[in-house]
C-alpha positions as a printed NumPy array, in Angstrom:
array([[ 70.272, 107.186,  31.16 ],
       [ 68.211, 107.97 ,  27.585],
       [ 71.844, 110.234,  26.694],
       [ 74.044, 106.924,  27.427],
       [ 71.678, 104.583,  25.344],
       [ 71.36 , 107.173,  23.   ],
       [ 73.088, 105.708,  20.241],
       [ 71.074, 102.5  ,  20.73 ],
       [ 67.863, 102.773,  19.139],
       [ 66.388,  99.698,  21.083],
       [ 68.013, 100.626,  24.502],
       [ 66.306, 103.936,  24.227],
       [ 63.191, 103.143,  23.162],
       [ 62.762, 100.454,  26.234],
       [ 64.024, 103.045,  28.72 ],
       [ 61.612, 105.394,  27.571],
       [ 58.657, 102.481,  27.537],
       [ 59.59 , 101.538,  31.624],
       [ 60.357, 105.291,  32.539],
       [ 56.799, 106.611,  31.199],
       [ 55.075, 103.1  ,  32.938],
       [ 57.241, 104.095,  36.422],
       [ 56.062, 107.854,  36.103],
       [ 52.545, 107.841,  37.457],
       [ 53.573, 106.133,  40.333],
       [ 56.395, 108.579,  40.481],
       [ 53.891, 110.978,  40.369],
       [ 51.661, 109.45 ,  43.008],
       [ 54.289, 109.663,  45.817],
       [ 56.085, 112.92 ,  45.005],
       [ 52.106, 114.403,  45.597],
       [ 51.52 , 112.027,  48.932],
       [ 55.127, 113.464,  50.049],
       [ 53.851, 117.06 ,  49.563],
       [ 50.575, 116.186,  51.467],
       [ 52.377, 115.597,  54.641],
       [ 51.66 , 117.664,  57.764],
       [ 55.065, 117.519,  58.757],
       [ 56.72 , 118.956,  55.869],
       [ 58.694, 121.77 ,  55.685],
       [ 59.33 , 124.833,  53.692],
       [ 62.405, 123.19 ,  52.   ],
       [ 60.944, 119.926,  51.476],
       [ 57.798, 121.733,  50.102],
       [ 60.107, 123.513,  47.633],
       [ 62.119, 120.551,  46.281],
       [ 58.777, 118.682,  45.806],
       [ 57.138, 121.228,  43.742],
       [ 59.747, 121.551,  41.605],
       [ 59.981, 118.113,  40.677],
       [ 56.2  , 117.674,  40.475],
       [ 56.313, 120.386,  37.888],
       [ 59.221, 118.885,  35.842],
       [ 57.433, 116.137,  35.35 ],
       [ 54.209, 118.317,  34.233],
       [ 52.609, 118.362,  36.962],
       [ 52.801, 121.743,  38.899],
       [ 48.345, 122.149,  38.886],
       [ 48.592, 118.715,  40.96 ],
       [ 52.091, 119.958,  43.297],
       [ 49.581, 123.509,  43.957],
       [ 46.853, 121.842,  44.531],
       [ 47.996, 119.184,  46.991],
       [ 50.047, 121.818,  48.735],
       [ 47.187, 124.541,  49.368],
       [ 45.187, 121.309,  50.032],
       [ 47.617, 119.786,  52.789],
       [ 48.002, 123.562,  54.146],
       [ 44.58 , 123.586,  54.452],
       [ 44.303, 120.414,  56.513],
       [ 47.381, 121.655,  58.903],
       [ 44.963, 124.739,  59.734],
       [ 41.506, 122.724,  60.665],
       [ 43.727, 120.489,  62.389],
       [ 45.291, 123.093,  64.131],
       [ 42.282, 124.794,  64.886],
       [ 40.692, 121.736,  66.483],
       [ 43.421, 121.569,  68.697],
       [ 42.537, 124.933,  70.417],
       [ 40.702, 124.691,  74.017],
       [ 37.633, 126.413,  74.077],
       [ 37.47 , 126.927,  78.27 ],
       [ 34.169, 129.509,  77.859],
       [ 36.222, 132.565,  76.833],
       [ 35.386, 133.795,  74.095],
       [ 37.685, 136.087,  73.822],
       [ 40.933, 134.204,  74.446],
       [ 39.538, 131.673,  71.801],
       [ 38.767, 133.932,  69.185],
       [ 42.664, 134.819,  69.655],
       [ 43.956, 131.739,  69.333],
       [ 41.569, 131.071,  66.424],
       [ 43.133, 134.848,  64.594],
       [ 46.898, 133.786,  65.622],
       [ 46.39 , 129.952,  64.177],
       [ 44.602, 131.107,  60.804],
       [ 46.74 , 134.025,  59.797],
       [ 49.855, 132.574,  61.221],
       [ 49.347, 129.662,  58.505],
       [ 47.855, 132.132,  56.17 ],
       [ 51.354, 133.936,  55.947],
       [ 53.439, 131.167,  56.202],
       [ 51.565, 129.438,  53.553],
       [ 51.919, 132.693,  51.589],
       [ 55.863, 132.283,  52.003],
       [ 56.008, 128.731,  51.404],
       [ 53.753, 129.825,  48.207],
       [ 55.845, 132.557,  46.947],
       [ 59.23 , 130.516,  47.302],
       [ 57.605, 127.09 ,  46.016],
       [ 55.842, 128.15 ,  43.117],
       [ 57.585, 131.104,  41.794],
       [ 59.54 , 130.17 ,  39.051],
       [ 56.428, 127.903,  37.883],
       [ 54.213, 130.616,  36.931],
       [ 51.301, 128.908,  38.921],
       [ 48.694, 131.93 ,  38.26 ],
       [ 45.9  , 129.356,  36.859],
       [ 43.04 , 129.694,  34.817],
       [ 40.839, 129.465,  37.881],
       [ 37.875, 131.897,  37.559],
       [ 36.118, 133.648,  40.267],
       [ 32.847, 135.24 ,  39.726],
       [ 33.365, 138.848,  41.623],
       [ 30.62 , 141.66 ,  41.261],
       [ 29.761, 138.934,  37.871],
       [ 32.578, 139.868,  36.306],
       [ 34.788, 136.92 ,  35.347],
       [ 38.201, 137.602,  37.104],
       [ 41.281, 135.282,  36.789],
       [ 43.119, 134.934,  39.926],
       [ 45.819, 132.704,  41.249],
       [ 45.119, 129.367,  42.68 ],
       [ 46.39 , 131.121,  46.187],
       [ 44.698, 133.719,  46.071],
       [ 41.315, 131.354,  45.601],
       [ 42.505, 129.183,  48.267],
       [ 43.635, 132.223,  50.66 ],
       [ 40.   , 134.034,  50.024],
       [ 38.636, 130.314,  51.281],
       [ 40.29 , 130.274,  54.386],
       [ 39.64 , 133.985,  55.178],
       [ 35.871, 132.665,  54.72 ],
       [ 36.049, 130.003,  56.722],
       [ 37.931, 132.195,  59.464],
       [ 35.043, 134.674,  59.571],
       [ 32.681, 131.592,  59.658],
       [ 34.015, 130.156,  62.728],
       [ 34.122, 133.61 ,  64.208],
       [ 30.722, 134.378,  63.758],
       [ 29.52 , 131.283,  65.476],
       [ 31.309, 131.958,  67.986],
       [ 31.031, 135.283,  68.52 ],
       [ 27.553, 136.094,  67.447],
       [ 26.08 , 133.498,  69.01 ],
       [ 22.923, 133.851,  71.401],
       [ 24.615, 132.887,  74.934],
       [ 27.511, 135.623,  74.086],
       [ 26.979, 138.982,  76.53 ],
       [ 27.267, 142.169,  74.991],
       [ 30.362, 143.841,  74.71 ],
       [ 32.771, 140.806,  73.705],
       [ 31.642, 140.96 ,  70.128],
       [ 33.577, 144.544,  69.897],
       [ 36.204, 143.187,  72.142],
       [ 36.54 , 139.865,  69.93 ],
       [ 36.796, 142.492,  67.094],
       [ 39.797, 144.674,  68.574],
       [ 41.685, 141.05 ,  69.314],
       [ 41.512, 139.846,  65.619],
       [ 42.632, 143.498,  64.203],
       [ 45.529, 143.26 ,  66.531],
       [ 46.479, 139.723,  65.334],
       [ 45.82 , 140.743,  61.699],
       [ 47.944, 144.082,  61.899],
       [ 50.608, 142.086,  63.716],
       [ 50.435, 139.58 ,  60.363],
       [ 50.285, 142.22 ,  58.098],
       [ 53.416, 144.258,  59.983],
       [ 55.418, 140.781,  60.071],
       [ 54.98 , 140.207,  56.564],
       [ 55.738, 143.91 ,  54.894],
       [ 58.8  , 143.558,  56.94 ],
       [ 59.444, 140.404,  55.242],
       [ 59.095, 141.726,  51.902],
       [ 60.823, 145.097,  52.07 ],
       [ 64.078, 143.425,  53.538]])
């Protein structure tokens, strides 16, 4: 519309005045749409981009690991915990790292022609290191894996032995994660 009114001085200048009142709200839904737990990889894409052509690719990343995030506690809330620990510390390994690698994917395909490594700094060994905001949101959720696995796992009522069984389960589910995803990559 601002190339059509171009030769108009006024026409341009009142474009530009509603367009940069209309793009906040803009904005606003483009991130709301990205939040949603029913979105998919496509959707996620299209979103992102448009987030970041209108400068705003740190909001798009961080709404999307954010919303990823939420998918995965809600997800793991929705597993049955019937007094095996074993069987739930599977489902708990196949819900995490199945949305850890899909979130990956969604990541790589979303953000990469956005440059998204931020400015994000992680003390490690107290050395300043810049990483990625995935790879600062991927570390969380490996954390807060291990934390749910601990208390369930470690806990006083568990017998002896399902610990190292518990252990053998989530190495499985991880290898199987790990497998899926070089195949992925090298094809």
């Amino acid at each position: 519309m601002l190339r059509i009114a171009a030769p108009n001085v006024a026409a341009v200048e009142s474009l530009t005045g509603r367009l940069n009142h209309l793009r906040p709200a803009l904005i606003g839904q483009l991130a709301h749409d990205l939040s949603s737990p029913d979105l998919r990889k496509a959707g996620a894409s299209r979103l992102v981009a448009l987030l970041s052509r209108l400068d705003s690719a740190d909001l798009a990343r961080d709404t999307f690991l954010r919303s990823r995030r939420e998918v995965m506690m809600q997800r793991v809330r929705g597993i049955k915990c019937d007094g095996d620990t074993t069987i739930y510390v599977s489902e708990l390994a196949i819900v995490c790292f199945t949305i850890l690698r899909h979130t990956s994917d969604w990541y790589m395909t979303a953000f990469k022609e956005n440059k998204m490594a931020s400015g994000m700094v992680l003390m490690a060994f107290r050395q300043p290191c810049l990483l990625s905001g995935f790879i600062v949101w991927a570390k969380e959720q490996i954390e807060t894996f291990a934390d749910m696995f601990r208390r369930q796992v470690y806990a006083p009522t568990i017998p002896e032995g399902v610990s190292d069984e518990c252990m053998r389960v989530v190495a499985s589910h991880n290898r199987k994660v790990s497998l899926a995803q070089a195949q992925k990559l090298s094809s």
